[in-house]
VMD Tcl script that draws the C-alpha trace (Angstrom):
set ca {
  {146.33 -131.72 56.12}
  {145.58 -133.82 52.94}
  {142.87 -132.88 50.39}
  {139.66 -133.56 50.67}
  {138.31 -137.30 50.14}
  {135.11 -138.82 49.87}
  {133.40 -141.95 50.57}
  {129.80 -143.03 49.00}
  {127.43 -145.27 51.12}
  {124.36 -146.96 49.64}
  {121.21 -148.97 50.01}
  {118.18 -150.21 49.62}
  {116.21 -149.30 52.75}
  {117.00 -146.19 54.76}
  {118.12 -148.06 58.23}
  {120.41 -150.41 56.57}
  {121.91 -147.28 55.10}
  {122.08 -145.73 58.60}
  {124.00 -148.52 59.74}
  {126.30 -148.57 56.98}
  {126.94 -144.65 57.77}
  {127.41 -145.20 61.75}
  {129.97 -148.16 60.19}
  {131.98 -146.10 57.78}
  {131.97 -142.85 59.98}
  {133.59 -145.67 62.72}
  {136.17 -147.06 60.26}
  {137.15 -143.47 58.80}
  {138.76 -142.97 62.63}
  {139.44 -140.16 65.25}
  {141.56 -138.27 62.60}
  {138.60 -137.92 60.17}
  {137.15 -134.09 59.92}
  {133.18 -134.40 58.40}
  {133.50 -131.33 56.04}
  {130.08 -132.35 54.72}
  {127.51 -135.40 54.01}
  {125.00 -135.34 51.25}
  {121.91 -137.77 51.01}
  {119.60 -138.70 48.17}
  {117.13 -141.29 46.95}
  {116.62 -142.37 43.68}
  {113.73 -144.50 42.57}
  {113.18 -146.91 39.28}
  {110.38 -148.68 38.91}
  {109.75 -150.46 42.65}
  {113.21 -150.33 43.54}
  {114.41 -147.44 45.72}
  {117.93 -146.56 45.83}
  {119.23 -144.57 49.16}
  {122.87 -143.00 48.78}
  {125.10 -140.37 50.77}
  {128.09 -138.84 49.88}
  {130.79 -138.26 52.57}
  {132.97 -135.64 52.43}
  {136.46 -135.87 54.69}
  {139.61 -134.58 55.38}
  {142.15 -136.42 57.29}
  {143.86 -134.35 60.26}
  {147.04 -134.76 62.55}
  {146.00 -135.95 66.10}
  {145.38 -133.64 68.80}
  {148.27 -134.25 71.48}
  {148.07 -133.49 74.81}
}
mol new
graphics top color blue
foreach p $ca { graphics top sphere $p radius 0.5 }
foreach p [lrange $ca 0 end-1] q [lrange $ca 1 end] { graphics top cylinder $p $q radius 0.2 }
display resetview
């Protein structure tokens, strides 16, 4: 098993950054293990920033 990775997602409004999680969850694969994911939102001034952290592992394939 490798070490643990991690992958930041951001944006500006919180569907677009649900799309851009279902998207990078999709690209990580089937041999992706979600240890963890953080979210937080960050404003300055009228701009709103909305972020998650991803935290991965990469595993061996399950074989039947």
């Amino acid at each position: 098993m490798d070490e643990v990775r991690f992958r930041v997602v951001t944006a500006s409004d919180p569907d677009l950054l649900q799309q851009r999680l279902e998207r990078a969850m999709a690209e990580l694969g089937r041999d992706a293990v979600f240890v963890d994911v953080k979210f937080d939102v960050a404003a300055s001034g009228e701009h709103v920033v909305y972020a998650a952290l991803i935290v991965y592992k990469r595993v061996e394939p399950w074989k039947d």
